[in-house]
C-alpha positions in Angstrom: -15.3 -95.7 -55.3 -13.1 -93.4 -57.0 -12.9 -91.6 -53.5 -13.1 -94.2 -51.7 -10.0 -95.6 -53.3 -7.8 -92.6 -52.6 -8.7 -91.9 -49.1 -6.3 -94.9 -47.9 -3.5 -94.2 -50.4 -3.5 -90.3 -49.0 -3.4 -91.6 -45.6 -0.6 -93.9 -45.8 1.5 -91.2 -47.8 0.7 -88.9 -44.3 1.8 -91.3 -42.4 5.0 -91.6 -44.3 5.5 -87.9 -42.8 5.1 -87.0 -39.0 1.0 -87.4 -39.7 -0.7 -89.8 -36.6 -3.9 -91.0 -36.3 -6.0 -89.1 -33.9 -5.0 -85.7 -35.6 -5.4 -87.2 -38.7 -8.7 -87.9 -37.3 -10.2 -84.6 -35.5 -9.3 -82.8 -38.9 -10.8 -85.3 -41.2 -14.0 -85.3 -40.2 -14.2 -81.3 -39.3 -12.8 -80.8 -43.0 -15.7 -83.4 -43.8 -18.5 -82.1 -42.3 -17.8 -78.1 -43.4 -17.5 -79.5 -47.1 -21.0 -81.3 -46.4 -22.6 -78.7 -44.1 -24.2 -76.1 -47.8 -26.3 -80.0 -48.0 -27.4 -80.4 -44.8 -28.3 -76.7 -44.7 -30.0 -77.0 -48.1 -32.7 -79.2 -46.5 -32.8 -77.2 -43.2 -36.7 -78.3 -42.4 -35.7 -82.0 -42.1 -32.8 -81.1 -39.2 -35.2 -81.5 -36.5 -34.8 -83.9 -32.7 -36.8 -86.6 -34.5 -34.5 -86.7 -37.9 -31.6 -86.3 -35.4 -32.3 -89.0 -32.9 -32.7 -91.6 -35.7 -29.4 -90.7 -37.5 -27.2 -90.3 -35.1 -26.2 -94.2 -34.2 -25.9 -94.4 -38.0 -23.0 -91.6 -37.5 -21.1 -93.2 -34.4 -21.2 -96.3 -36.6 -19.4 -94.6 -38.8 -17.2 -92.8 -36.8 -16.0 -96.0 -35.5 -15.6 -97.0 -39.0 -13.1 -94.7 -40.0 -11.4 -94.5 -36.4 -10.7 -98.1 -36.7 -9.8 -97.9 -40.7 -7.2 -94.8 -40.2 -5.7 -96.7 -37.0 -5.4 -100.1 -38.5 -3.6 -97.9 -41.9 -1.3 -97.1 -38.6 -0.1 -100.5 -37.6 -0.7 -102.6 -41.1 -0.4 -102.2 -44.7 -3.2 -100.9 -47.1 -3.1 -104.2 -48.6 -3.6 -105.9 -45.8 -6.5 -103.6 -44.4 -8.3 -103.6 -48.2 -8.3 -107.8 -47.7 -9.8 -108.0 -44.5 -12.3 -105.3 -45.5 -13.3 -106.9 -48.7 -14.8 -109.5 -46.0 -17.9 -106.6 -45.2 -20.3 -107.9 -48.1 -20.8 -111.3 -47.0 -21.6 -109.7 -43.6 -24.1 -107.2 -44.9 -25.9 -109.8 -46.8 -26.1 -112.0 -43.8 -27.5 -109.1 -41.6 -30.0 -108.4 -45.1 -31.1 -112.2 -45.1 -31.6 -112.6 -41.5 -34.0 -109.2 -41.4 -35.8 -110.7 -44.5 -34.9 -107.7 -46.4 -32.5 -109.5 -49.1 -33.1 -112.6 -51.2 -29.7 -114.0 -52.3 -29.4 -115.3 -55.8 -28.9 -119.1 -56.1 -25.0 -118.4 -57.1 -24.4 -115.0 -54.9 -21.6 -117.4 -52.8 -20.3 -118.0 -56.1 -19.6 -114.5 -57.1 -18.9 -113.6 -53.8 -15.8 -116.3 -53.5 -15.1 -115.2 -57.3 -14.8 -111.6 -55.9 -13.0 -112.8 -53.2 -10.2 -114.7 -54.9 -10.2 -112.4 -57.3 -9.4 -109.7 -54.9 -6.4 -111.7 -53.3 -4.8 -112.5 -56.1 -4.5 -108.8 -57.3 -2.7 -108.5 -53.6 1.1 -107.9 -53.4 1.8 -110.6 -50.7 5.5 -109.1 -50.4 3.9 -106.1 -48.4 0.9 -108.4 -46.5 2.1 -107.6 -42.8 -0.1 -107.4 -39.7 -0.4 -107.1 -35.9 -2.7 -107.6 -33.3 -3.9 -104.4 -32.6 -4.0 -103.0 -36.7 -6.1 -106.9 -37.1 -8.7 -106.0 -34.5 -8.9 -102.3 -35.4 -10.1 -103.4 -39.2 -12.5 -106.0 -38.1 -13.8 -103.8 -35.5 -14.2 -101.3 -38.6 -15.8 -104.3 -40.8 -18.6 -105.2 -38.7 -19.4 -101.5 -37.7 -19.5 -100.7 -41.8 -21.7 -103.9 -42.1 -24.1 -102.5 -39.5 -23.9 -99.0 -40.8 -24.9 -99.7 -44.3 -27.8 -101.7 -43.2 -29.1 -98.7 -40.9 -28.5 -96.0 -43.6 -30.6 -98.2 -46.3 -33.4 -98.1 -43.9 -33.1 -94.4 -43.5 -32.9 -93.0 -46.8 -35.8 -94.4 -47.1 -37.2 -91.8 -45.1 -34.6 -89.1 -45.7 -32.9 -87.8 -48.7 -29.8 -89.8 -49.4 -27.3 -87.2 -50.3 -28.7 -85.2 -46.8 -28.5 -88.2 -44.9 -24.8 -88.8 -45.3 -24.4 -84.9 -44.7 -26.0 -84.9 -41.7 -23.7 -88.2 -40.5 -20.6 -86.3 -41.0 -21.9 -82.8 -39.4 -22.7 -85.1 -36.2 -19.2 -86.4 -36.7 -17.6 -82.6 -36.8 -19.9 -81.7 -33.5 -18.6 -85.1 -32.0 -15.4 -84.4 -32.3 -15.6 -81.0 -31.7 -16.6 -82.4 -28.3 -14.0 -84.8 -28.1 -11.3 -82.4 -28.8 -12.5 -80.1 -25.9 -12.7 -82.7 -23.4 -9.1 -83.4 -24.6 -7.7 -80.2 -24.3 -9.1 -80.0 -20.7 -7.1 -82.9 -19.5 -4.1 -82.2 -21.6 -1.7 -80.3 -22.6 -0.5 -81.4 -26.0 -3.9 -80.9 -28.4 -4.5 -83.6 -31.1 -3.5 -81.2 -34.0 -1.4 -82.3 -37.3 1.7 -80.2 -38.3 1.2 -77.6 -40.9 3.6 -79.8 -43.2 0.4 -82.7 -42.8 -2.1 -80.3 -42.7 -2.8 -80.5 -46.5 -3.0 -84.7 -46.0 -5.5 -84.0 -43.5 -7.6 -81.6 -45.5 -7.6 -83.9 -48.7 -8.4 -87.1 -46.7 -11.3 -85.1 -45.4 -13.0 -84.1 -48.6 -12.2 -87.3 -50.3 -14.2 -88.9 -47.3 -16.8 -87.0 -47.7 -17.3 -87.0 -51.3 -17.2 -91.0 -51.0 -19.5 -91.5 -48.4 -22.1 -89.3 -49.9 -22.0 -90.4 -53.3 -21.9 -94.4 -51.4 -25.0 -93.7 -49.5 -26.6 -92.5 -52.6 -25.7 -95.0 -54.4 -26.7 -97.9 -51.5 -30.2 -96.1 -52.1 -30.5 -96.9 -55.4 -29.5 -101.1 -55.0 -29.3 -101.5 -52.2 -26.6 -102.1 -49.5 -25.6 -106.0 -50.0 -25.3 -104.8 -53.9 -23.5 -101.8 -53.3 -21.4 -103.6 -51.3 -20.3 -106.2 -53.6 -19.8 -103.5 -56.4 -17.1 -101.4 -53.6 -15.1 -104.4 -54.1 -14.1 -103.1 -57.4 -12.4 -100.6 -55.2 -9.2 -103.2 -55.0 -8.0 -102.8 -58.8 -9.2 -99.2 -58.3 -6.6 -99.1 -56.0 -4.2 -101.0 -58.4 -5.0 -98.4 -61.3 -4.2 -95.7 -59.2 -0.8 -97.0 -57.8 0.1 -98.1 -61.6 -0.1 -93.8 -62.6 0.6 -92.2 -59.2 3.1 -94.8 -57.8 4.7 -96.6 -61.1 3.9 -99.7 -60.0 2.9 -102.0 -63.0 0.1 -104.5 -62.7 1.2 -108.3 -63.1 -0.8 -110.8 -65.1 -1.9 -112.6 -61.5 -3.3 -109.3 -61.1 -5.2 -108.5 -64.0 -7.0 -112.4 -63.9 -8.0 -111.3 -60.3 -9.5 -108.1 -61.7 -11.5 -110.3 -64.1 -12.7 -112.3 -61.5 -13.7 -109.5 -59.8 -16.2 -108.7 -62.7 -17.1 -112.1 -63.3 -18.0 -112.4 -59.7 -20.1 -109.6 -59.3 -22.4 -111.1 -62.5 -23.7 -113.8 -60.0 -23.5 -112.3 -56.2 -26.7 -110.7 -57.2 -29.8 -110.3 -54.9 -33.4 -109.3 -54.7 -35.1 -107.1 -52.2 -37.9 -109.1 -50.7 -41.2 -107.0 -50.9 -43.2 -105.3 -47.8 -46.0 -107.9 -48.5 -43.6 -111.0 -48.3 -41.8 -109.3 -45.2 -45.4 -109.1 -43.3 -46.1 -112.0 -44.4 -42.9 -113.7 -43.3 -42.6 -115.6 -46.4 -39.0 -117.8 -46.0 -36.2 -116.9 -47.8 -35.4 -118.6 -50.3 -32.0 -119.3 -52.4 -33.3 -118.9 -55.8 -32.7 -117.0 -59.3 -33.9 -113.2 -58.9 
């Protein structure tokens, strides 16, 4: 989350510069996958057509993800983005609870409208803007994350965690290694960040890359509707950080909605229904887990 958190405050300080989106993007995830490759190579007897085959719509996923998230930074404010995108839990569990996989506590709604509120209230409404094409770029990139995380918690079940997230972003690199050729061959200007943005770039990419694997890991160990309700601590993460890197005090509205947060998170709990009730095709029901 820590990661997470500063990926979008780096971006929109390289956007303050000459730094656009689609370089922004090629160098990201090449920076990304080189700083994940030593794990993917680590595990070298898994990288095989089968592996491959099954991880790969897990990566465009998530290259849409974070195409959509760095263009919508573009057109709309972080705040605004980190609202809609605090929406991606309650999509997750629906996806979970229509596969069967989840069991939703009797109060998850609760805590998730807890974690809700409590998210908009910590927002600074003075800087809420928007536009059509930033809003449909960060719900495209909501229901692709919600999708994503579903896939990856079925495949590190069968792969490592750590080398599953690796493997996402070296797929990304070779992507858009691809990309950028095809690009160059139709065009003379090549997508490629000044030197002045070049260390924006750079950091975006490792701190993507650090919080993606350490997310994945993480979604392997709870879960992804769990681990999705816990990123939404990422909001007053974000308010910490702006309070010591940009001066900017927290209000008392704020620091209720951080409560809520953590009060919220206390009842959007879930279970993971078993293998035997999933053959069985036991119904889902709302109760205590």
């Amino acid at each position: 989350m820590v990661s997470g958190a500063l990926e979008p405050i780096m971006t929109k300080f390289g956007y303050r510069g000459d730094l656009q989106p689609i370089p922004l993007f090629f160098v990201r995830n090449l920076i990304a996958a080189l700083v994940l490759l030593p794990i993917v190579l680590r595990a070298a007897e898994n990288w095989n057509s089968k592996s491959i085959k099954e991880i790969l719509p897990a990566s465009l996923l998530l290259m849409l993800t974070g195409f959509c998230t760095l263009l919508a930074l573009n057109y709309m404010s972080a705040v605004t983005v980190i609202t809609v995108v605090t929406t991606t839990p309650a999509v997750v569990a629906l996806i979970n609870q229509k596969m069967g996989r989840d069991r939703l506590a009797k109060h998850f709604w609760l805590g998730f409208v807890l974690c809700f509120v409590g998210v908009v209230m910590s927002l600074d409404f003075s800087t809420f803007t928007s536009n059509t094409a930033g809003l449909v770029a960060v719900l495209v990139a909501v229901f692709s994350s919600s999708i994503y995380r579903v896939k990856m918690e079925v495949l590190t079940d069968k792969y490592p965690p750590a080398w599953t997230s690796a493997v996402c972003f070296v797929l990304i690199g070779l992507v858009s290694v691809l990309l950028f050729g095809l690009k160059s061959a139709t065009s003379s200007s090549l997508p490629l960040p000044s030197l002045a943005s070049l260390p924006w770039c750079v950091g975006i990419g490792i701190a993507a890359a650090l919080a993606n694997v350490s997310f994945v890991t993480a979604l392997n160990k709870v879960g992804s509707t769990r681990i999705s309700i816990i990123s939404m601590l990422q909001r007053p993460l974000l308010i910490g950080f702006a309070a010591v890197a940009l001066q900017e005090q927290p209000t008392l509205i704020q620091l209720v909605g951080i409560i809520l947060v953590v009060i919220g998170m206390n009842y959007a709990k879930v279970e993971r229904v078993s293998e035997t009730e999933g053959d069985l095709k036991i119904p889902v029901a709302q109760t205590e887990p």
